[in-house]
mmCIF file of the C-alpha atoms, coordinates in Angstrom:
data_MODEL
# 
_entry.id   MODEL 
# 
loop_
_atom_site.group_PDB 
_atom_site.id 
_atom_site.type_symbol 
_atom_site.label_atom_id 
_atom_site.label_alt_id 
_atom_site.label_comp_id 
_atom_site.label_asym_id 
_atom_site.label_entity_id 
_atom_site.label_seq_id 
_atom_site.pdbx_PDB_ins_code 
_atom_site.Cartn_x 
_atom_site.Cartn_y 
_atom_site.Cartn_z 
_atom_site.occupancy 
_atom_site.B_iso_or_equiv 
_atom_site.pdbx_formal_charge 
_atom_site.auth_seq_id 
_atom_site.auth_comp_id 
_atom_site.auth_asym_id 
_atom_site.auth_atom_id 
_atom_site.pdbx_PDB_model_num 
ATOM 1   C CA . UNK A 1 1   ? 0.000   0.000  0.000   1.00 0.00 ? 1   UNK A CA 1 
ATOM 2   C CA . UNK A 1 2   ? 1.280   3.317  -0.988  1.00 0.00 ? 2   UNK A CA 1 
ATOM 3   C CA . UNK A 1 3   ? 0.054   6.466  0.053   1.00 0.00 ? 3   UNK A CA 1 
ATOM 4   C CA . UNK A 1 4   ? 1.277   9.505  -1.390  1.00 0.00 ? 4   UNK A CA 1 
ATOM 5   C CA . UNK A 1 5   ? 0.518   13.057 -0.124  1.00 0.00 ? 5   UNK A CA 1 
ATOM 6   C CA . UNK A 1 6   ? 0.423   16.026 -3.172  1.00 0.00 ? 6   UNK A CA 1 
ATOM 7   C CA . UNK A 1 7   ? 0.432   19.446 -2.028  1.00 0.00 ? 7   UNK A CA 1 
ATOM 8   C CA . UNK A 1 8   ? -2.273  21.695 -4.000  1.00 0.00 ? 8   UNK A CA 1 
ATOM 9   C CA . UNK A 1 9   ? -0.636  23.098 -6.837  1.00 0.00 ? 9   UNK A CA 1 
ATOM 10  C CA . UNK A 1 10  ? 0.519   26.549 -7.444  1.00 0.00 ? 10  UNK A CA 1 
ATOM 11  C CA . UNK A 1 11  ? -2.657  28.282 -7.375  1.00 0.00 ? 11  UNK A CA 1 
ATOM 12  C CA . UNK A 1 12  ? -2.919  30.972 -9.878  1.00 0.00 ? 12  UNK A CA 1 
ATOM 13  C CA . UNK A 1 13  ? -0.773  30.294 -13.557 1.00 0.00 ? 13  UNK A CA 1 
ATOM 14  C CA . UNK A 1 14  ? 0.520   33.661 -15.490 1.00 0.00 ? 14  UNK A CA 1 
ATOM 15  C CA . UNK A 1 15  ? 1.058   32.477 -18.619 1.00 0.00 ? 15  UNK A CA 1 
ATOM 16  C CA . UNK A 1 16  ? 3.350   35.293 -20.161 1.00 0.00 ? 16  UNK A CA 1 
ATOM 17  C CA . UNK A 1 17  ? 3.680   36.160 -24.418 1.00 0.00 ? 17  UNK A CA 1 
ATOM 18  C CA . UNK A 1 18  ? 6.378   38.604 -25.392 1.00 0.00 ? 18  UNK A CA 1 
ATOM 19  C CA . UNK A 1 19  ? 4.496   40.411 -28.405 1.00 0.00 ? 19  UNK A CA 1 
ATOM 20  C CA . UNK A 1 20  ? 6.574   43.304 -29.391 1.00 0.00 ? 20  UNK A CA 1 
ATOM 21  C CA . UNK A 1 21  ? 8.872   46.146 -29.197 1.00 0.00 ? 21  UNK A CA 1 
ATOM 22  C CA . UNK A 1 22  ? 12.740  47.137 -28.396 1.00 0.00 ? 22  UNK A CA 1 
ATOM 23  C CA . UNK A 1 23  ? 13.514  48.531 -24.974 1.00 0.00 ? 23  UNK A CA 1 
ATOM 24  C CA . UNK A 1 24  ? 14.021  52.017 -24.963 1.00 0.00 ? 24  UNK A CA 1 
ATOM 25  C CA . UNK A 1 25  ? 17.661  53.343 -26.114 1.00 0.00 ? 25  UNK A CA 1 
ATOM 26  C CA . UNK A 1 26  ? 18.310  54.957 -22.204 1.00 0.00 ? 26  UNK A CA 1 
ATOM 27  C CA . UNK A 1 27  ? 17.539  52.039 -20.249 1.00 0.00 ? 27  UNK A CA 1 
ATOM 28  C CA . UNK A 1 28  ? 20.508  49.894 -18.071 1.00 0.00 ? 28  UNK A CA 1 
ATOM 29  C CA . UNK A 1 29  ? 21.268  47.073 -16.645 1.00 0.00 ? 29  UNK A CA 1 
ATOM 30  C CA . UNK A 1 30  ? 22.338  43.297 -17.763 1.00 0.00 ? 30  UNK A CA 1 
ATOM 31  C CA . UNK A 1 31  ? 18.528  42.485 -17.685 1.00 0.00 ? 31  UNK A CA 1 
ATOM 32  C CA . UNK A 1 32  ? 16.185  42.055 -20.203 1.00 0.00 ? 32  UNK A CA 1 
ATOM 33  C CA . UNK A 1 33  ? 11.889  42.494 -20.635 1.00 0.00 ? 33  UNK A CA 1 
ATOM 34  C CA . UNK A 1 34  ? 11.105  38.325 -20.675 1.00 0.00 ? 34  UNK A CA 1 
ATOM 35  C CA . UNK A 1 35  ? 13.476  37.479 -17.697 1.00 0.00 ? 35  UNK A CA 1 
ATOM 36  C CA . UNK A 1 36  ? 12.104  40.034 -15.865 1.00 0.00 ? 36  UNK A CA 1 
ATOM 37  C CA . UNK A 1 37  ? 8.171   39.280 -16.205 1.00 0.00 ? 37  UNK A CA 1 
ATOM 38  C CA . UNK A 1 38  ? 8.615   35.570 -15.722 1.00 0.00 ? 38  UNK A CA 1 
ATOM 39  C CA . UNK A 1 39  ? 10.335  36.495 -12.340 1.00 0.00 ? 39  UNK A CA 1 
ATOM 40  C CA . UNK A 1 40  ? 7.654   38.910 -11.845 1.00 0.00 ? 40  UNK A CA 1 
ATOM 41  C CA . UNK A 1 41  ? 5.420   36.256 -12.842 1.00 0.00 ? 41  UNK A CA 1 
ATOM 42  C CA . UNK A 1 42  ? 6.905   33.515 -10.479 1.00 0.00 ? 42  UNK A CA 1 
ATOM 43  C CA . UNK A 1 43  ? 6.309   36.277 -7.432  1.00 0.00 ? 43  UNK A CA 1 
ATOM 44  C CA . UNK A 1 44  ? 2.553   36.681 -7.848  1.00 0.00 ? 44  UNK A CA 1 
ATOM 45  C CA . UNK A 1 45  ? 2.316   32.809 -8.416  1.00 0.00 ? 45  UNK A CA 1 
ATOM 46  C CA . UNK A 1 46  ? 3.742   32.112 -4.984  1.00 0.00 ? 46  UNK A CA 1 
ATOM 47  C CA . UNK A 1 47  ? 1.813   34.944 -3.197  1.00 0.00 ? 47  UNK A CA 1 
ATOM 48  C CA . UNK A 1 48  ? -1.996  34.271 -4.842  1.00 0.00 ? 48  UNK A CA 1 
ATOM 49  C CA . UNK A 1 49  ? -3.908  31.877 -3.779  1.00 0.00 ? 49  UNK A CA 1 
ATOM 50  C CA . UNK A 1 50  ? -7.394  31.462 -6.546  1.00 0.00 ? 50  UNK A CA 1 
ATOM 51  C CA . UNK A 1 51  ? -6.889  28.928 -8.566  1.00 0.00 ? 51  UNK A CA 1 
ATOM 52  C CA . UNK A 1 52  ? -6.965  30.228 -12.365 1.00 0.00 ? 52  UNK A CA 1 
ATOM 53  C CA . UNK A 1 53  ? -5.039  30.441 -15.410 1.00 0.00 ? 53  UNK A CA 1 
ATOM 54  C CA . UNK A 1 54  ? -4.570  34.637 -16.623 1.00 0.00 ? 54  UNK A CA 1 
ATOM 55  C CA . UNK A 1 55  ? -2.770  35.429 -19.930 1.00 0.00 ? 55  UNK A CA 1 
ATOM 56  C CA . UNK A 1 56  ? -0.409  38.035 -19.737 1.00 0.00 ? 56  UNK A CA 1 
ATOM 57  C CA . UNK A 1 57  ? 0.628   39.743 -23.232 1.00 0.00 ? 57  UNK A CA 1 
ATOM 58  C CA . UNK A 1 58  ? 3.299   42.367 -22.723 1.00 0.00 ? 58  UNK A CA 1 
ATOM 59  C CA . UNK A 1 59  ? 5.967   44.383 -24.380 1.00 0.00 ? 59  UNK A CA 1 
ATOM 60  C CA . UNK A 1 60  ? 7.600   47.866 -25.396 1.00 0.00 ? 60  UNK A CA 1 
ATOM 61  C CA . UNK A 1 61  ? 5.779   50.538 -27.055 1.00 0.00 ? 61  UNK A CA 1 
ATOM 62  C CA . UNK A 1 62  ? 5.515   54.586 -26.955 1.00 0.00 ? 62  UNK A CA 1 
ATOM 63  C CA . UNK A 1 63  ? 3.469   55.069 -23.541 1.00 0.00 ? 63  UNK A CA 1 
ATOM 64  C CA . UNK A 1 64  ? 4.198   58.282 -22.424 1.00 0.00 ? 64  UNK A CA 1 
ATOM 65  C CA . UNK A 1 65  ? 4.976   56.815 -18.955 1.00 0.00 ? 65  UNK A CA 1 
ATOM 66  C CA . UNK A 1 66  ? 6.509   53.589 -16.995 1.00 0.00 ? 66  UNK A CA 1 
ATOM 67  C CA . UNK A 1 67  ? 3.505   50.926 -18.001 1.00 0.00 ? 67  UNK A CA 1 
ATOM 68  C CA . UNK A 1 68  ? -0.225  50.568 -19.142 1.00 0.00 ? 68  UNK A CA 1 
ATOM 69  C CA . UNK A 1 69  ? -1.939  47.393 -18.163 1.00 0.00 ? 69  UNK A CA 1 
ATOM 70  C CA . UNK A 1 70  ? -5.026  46.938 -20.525 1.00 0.00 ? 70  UNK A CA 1 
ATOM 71  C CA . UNK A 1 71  ? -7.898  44.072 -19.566 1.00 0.00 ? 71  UNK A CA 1 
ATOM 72  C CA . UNK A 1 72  ? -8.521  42.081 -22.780 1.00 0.00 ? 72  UNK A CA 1 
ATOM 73  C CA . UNK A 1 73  ? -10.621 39.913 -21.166 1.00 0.00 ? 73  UNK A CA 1 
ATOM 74  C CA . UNK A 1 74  ? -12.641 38.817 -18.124 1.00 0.00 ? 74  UNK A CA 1 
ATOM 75  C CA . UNK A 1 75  ? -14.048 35.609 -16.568 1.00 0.00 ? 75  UNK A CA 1 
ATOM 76  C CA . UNK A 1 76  ? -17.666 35.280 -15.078 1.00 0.00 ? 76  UNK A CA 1 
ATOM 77  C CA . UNK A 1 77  ? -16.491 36.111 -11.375 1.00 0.00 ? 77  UNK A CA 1 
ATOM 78  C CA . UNK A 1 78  ? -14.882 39.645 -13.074 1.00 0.00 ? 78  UNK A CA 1 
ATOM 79  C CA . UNK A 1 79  ? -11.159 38.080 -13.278 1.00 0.00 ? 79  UNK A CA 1 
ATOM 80  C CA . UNK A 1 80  ? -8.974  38.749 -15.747 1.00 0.00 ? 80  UNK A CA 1 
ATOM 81  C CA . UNK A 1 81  ? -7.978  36.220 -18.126 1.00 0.00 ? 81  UNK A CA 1 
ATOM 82  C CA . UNK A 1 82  ? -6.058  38.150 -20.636 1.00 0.00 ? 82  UNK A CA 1 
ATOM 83  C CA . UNK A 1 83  ? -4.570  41.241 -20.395 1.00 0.00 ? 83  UNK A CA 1 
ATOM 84  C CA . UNK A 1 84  ? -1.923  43.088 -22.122 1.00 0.00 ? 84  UNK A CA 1 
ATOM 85  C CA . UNK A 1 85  ? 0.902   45.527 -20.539 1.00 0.00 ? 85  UNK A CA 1 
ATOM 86  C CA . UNK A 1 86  ? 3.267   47.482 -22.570 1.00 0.00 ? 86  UNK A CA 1 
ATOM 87  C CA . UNK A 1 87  ? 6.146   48.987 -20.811 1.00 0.00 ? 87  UNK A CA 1 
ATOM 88  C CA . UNK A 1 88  ? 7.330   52.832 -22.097 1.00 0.00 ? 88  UNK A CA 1 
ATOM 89  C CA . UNK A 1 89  ? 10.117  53.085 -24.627 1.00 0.00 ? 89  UNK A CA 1 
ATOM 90  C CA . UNK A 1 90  ? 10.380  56.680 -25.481 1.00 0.00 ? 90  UNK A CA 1 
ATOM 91  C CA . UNK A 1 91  ? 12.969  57.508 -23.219 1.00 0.00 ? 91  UNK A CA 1 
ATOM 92  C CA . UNK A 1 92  ? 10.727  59.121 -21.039 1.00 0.00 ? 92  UNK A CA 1 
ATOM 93  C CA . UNK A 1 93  ? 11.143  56.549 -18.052 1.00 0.00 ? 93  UNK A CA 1 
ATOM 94  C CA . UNK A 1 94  ? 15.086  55.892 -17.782 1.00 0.00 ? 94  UNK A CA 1 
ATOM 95  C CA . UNK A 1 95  ? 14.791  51.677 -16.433 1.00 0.00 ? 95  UNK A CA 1 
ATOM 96  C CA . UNK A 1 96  ? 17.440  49.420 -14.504 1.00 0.00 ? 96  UNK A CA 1 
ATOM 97  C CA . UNK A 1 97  ? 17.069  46.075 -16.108 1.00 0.00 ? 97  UNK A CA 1 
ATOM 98  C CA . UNK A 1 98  ? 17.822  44.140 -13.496 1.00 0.00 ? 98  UNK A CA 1 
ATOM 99  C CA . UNK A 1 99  ? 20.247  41.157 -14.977 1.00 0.00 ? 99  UNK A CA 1 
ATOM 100 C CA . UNK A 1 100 ? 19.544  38.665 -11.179 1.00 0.00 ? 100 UNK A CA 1 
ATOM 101 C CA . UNK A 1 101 ? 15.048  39.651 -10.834 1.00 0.00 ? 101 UNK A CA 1 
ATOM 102 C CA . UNK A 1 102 ? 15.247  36.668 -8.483  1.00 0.00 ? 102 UNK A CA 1 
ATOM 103 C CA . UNK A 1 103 ? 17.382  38.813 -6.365  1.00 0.00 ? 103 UNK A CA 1 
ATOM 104 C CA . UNK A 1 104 ? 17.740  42.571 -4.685  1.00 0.00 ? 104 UNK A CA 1 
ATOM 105 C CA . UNK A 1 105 ? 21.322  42.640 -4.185  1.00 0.00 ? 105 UNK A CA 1 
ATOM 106 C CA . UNK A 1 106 ? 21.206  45.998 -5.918  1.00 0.00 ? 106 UNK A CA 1 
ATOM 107 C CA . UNK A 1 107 ? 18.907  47.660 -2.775  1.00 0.00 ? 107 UNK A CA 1 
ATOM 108 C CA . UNK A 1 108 ? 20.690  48.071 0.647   1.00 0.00 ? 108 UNK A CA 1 
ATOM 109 C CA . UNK A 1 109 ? 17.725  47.999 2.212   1.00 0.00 ? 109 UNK A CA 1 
ATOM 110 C CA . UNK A 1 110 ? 14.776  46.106 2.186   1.00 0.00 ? 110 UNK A CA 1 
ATOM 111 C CA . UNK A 1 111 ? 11.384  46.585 4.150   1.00 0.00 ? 111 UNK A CA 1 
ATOM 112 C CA . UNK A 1 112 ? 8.248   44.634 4.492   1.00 0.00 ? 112 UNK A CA 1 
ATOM 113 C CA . UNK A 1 113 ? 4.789   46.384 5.827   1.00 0.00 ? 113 UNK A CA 1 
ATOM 114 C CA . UNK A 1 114 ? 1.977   43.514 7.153   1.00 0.00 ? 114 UNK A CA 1 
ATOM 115 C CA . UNK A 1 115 ? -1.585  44.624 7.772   1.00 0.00 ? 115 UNK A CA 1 
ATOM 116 C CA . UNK A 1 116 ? -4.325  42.488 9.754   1.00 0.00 ? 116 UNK A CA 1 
ATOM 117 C CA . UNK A 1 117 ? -7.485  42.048 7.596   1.00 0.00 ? 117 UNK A CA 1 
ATOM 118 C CA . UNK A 1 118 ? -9.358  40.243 9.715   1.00 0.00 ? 118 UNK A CA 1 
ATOM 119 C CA . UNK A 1 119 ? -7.455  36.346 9.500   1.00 0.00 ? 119 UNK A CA 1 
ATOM 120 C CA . UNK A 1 120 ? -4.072  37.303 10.818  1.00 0.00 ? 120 UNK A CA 1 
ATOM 121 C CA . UNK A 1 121 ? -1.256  39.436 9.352   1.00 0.00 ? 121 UNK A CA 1 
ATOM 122 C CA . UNK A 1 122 ? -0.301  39.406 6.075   1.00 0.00 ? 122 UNK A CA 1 
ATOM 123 C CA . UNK A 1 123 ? 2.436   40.645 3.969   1.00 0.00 ? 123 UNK A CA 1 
ATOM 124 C CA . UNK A 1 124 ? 1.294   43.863 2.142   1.00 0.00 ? 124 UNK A CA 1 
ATOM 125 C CA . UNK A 1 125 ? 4.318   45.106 0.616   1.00 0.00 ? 125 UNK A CA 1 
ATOM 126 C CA . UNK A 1 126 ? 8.111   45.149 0.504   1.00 0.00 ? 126 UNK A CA 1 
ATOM 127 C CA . UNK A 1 127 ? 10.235  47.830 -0.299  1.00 0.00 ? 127 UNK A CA 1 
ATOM 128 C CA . UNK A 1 128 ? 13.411  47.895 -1.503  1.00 0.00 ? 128 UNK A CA 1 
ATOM 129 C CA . UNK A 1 129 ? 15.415  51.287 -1.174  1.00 0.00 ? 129 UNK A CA 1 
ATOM 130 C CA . UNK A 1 130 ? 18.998  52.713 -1.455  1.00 0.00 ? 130 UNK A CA 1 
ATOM 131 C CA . UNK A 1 131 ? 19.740  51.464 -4.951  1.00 0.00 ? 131 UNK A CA 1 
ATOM 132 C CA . UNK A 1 132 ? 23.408  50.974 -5.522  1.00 0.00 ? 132 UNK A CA 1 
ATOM 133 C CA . UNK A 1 133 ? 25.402  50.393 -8.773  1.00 0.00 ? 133 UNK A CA 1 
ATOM 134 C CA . UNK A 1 134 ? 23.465  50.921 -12.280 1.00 0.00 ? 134 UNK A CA 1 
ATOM 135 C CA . UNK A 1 135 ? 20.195  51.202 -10.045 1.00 0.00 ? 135 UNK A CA 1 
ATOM 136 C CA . UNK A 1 136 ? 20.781  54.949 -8.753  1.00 0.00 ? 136 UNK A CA 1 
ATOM 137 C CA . UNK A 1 137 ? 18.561  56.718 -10.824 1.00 0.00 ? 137 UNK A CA 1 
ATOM 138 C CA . UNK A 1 138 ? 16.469  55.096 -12.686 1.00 0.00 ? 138 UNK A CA 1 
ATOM 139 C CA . UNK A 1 139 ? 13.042  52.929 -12.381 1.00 0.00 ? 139 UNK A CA 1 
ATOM 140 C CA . UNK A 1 140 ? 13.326  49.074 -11.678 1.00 0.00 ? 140 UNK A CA 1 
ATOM 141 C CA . UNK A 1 141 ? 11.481  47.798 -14.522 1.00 0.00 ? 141 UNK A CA 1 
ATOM 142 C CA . UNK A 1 142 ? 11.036  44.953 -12.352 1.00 0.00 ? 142 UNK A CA 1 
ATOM 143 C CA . UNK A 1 143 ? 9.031   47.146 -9.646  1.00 0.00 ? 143 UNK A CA 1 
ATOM 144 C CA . UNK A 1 144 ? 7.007   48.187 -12.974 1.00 0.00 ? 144 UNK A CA 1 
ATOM 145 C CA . UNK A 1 145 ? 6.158   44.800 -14.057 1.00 0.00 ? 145 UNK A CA 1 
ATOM 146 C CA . UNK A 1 146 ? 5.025   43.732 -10.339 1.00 0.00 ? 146 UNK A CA 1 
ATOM 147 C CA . UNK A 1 147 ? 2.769   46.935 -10.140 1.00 0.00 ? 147 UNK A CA 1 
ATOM 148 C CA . UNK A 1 148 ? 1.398   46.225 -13.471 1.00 0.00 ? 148 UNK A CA 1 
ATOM 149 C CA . UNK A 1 149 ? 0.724   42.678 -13.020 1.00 0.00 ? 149 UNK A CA 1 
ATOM 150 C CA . UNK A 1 150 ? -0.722  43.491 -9.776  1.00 0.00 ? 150 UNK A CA 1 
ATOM 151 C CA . UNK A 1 151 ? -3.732  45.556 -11.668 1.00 0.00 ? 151 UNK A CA 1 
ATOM 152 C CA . UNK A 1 152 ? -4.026  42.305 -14.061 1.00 0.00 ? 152 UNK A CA 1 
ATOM 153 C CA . UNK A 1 153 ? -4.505  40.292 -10.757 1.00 0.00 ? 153 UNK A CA 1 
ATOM 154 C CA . UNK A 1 154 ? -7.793  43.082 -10.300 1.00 0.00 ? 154 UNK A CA 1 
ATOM 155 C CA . UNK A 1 155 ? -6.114  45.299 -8.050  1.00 0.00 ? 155 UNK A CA 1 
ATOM 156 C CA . UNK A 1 156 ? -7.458  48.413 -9.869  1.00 0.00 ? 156 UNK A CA 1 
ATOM 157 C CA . UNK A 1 157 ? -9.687  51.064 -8.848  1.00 0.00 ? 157 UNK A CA 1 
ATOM 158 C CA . UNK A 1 158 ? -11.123 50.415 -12.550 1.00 0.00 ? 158 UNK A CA 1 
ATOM 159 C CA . UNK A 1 159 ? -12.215 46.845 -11.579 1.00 0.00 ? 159 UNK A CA 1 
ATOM 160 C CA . UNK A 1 160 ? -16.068 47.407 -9.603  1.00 0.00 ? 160 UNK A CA 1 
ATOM 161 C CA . UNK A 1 161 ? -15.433 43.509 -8.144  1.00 0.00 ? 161 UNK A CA 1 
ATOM 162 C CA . UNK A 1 162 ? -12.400 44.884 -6.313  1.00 0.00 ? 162 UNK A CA 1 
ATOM 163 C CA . UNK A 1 163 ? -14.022 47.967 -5.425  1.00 0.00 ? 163 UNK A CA 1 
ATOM 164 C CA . UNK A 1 164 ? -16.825 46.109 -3.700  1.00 0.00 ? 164 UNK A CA 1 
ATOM 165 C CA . UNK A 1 165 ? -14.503 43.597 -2.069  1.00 0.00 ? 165 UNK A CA 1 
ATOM 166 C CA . UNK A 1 166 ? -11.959 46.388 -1.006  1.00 0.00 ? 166 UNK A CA 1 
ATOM 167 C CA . UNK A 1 167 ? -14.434 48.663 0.357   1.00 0.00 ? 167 UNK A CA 1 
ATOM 168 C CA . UNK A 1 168 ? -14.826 46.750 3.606   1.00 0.00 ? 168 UNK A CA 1 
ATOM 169 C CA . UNK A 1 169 ? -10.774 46.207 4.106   1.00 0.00 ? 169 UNK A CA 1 
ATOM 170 C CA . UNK A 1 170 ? -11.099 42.600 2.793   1.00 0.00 ? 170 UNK A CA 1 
ATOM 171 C CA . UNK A 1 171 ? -10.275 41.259 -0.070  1.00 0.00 ? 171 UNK A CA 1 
# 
């Protein structure tokens, strides 16, 4: 007799598509757009726990400013399923492509907030500040592709289903 134990599996899948553009002509760092999503990817994955696929489409294109997340598409309960982000490459937003996303040894510091909704505390944020190196200066594109990503998750004041489950502090 064999008895074998499976965790549940990762709960939400990002399934990422590269669909265009060149990153803009000012932006540093060893790092490039597709390393950097996935990782950003692999972060929500870990910290979300519905169970759903969401397709992410994303590249570079003339923005005016560090991102636009656009909702292609939404399922029954008013979660996206495909989306689309494009990333600013006019030279407006001067980006540190971060070459190690799976790491911050660029920041000294690092910070985490937690919050108590209600079923314990939870981690609501972490910060990363005093950027050394090719950092100083410029916008992590990896800080970018978390916040954008984030409003694909719902987190948008644009999205009435989070706006009726953040109202009371609970999401």
């Amino acid at each position: 007799f064999l008895c074998v134990f499976v965790a549940n599996a990762s709960a939400v899948t990002i399934k990422t598509h590269f669909v265009y553009g060149a990153a803009p002509a000012n932006a540093i760092g060893g790092g490039n757009l597709d390393d950097i999503v996935n990782a950003a990817a692999r972060i929500w994955e870990s910290a979300y726990s519905d169970s759903f696929t969401i397709d992410i489409y994303y590249g570079w294109a003339q923005v005016g400013h560090a991102g636009i997340h656009i909702t292609l598409e939404q399922d029954s309960l008013g979660r996206e399923i495909s989306g689309m982000i494009l990333f600013d490459n006019s030279g407006s937003t001067a980006f540190y492509l971060d070459g190690t996303p799976d790491s911050n040894e660029e920041y000294r510091r690092g910070d985490e907030e937690f919050q108590d909704f209600g079923a314990g505390s939870i981690n609501v944020a972490r910060i990363f500040s005093n950027p050394r190196g090719e950092a100083v200066g410029h916008v992590d594109l990896l800080s970018a592709v978390l916040h954008e990503i984030g409003h694909a998750m719902g987190m948008s004041a644009g999205n009435p289903f989070f706006i009726a489950l953040s109202s009371t502090g609970f999401i």
